[in-house]
N, C-alpha and C positions, 0 to 999 in steps of 0.2 A: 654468391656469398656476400656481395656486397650491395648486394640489395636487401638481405636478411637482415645485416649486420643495422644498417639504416633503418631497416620497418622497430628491428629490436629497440634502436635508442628513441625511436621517435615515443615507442609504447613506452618506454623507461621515463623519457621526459614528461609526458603528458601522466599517466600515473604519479607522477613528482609536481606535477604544478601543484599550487594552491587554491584550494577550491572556493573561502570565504570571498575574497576577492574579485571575483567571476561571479559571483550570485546577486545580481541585484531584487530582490522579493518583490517590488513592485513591477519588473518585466516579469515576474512571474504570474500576480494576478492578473495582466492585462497582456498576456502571452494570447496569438492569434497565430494558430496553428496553418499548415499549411495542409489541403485538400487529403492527401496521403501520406502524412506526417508520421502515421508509425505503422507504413506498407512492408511488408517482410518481418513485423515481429508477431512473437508469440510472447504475450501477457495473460500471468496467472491473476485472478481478484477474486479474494476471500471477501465473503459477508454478499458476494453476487445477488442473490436472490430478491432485495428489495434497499431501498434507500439508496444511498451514496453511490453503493457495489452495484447497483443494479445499474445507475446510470453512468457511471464509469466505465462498467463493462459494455453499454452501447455505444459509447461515446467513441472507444477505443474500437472497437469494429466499426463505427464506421468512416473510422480514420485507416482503414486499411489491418488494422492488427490480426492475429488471429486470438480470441480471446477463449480462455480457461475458464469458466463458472464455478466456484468451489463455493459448496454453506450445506446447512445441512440439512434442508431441505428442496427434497429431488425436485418437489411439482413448482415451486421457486425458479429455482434453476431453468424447470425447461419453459417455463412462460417466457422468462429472457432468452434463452437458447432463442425460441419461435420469433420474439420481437427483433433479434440482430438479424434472424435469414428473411423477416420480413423487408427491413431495409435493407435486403440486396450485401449484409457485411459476410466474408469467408464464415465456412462454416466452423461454428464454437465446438468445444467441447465442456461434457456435462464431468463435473467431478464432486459425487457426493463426498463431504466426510464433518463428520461432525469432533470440531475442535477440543470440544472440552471433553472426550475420553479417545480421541485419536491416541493410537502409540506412535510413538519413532519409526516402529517396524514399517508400518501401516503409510508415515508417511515417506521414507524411503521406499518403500513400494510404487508409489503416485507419482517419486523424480522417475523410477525406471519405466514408467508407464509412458509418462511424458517423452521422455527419451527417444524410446520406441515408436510412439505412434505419431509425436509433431517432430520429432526430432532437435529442440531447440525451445530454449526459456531464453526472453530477451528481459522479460520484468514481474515482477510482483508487486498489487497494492495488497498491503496488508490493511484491510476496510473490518474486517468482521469484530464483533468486539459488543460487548452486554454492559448493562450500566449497574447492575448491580444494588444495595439501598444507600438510601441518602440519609445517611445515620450516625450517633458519633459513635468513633471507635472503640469507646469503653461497652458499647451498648451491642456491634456489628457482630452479626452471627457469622461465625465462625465458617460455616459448610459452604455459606453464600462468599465468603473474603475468599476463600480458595479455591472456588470456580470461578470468579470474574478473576483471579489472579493467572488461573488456567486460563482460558480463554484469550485473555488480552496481552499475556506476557509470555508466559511458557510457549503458550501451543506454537506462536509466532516466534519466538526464538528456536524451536523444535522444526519446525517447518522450513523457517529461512536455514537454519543450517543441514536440511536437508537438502534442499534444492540448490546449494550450493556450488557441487558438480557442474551444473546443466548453465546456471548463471556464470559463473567464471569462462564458460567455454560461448559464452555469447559474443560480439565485439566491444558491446557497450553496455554492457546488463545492469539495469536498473531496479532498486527495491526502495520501496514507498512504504514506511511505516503510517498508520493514523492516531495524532496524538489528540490532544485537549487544550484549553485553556489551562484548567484544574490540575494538569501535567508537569505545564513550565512552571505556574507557580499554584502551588498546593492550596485548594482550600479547604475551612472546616469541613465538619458533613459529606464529605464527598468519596469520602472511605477508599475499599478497595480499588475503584474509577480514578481517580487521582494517582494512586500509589503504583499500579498497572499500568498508568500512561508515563509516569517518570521511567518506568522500569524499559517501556519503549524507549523512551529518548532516550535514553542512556546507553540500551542498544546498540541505536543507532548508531552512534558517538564513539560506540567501543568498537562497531563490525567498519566503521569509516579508519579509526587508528589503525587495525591491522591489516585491512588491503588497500590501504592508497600508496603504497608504493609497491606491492606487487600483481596489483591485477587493474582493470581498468571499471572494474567495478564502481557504482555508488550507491552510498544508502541517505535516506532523505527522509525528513517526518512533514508529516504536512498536520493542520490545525485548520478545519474548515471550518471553525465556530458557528455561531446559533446558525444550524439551519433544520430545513423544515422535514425532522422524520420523527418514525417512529419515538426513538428513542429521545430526540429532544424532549418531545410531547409527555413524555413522561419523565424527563426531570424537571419538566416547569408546566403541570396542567393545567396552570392559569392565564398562561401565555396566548395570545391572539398567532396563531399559526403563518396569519396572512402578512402578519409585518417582518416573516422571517422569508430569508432568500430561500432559494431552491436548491437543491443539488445541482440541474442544468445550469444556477446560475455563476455556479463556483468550481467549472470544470476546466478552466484554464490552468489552473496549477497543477490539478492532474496530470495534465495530459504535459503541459512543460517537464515535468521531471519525471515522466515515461518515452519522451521523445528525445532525439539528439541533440534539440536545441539547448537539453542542460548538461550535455556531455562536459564534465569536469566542474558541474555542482556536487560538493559532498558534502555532507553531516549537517545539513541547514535543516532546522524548525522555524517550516515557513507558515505564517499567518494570513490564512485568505481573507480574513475579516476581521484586521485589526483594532482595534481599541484606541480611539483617539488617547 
């Protein structure tokens, strides 16, 4: 009994500390993980199939995790699947589903799938996410603001509070929103992208107020500014691709606020590529 009573308060206190204060952002970018750094978890990453997700999800097998592949496309998916069992990482699992008409039902179905067949969620990056047009709002069509609204805000509120169950019951379950410059501070032209990355942070900020004092949960945004995908490339097709970083080169802050090393960072929008 009196060992429970001790495990109990240490959880109470540690869910009770302060999380700004513990955070320093540049041990974040310059975070130097350790060989089997996230050995024994199971990480879900949306938008898997290419850019960011794709190599986050390598990144994380082959730091030991067992990684999730979720997007919506399957042949996506299993080319990563193939490339984590080629470097030798546990085997992934393939999880088609496409965000912007998934239901609730659909994704409560995927925690109990999960459940069942890895038995354990230790994280989720939330990477998937469409940029939608670069227009001003008196002008943005209406069907397109409501599908990057799905996609980047809903479906990721829909999903994080579905998998919620499976994350609470981890020791240290962690959720990785991806936000924007355009997010923290709004610019013109940048319509529903903008408006859908505030709607993250805010998220964030709001799923951090209500379980930091009772579960040992965090939630975290990250901002890995210009880098070099898809989707950059087409909000700046004028852009020389070659002066922008990589995904591998911006995967420290991933993997810190997927790993233990940020056990009791909360609610930080971290900047990988700050802005003098």
């Amino acid at each position: 009994m009196t060992q429970t009573a001790t495990s109990q308060e240490q959880s109470n206190s540690e869910a009770n500390t302060p999380s700004k204060p513990l955070c320093n952002h540049d041990d974040i970018r310059s975070f130097v993980p350790e060989t089997n750094a996230l050995a024994g978890k199971a990480i879900l990453v949306t938008g898997a199939g290419e850019g960011i997700g794709r190599i986050a999800a390598l990144t994380y097998a082959r730091l030991g995790a067992t990684v999730l592949l979720l997007g919506r496309t399957s042949s996506k998916l299993e080319h990563v699947y193939d490339e984590i069992e080629a470097q030798g990482g546990k085997q992934p699992a393939i999880l088609p589903m496409d965000l912007e008409h998934a239901t609730y039902a659909e994704m409560q179905q995927l925690e109990g799938l999960i459940d069942k067949e890895i038995g354990q969620l230790d994280g989720v990056l939330h990477n998937a996410g469409i940029l939608g047009e670069l227009t001003p709002l008196e002008m943005y069509d209406v069907d397109i603001f409501a599908r990057v609204m799905r996609v980047n805000s809903t479906a990721t509120f829909m999903l994080t509070q579905a998998l919620l169950p499976l994350l609470k019951d981890a020791p240290h379950g962690s959720v990785v929103f991806t936000t924007s410059s355009v997010g923290t501070h709004p610019r013109a032209f940048w319509g529903a992208y903008a408006l859908s990355k505030q709607a993250v942070e805010g998220m964030s900020d709001i799923f951090t107020q209500e379980t930091q004092n009772t579960t040992n949960l965090r939630f975290n945004c990250i901002n890995p500014g210009a880098t070099r995908t898809n989707m950059r490339a087409h909000a700046y097709p004028g852009e020389n691709p070659m002066t922008l970083k990589t995904p591998e080169d911006i995967m420290a802050g991933y993997v810190y606020l997927m790993s233990d090393a940020s056990i009791g960072v909360r609610g930080q929008v971290v900047a990988l590529q700050p802005k003098d």
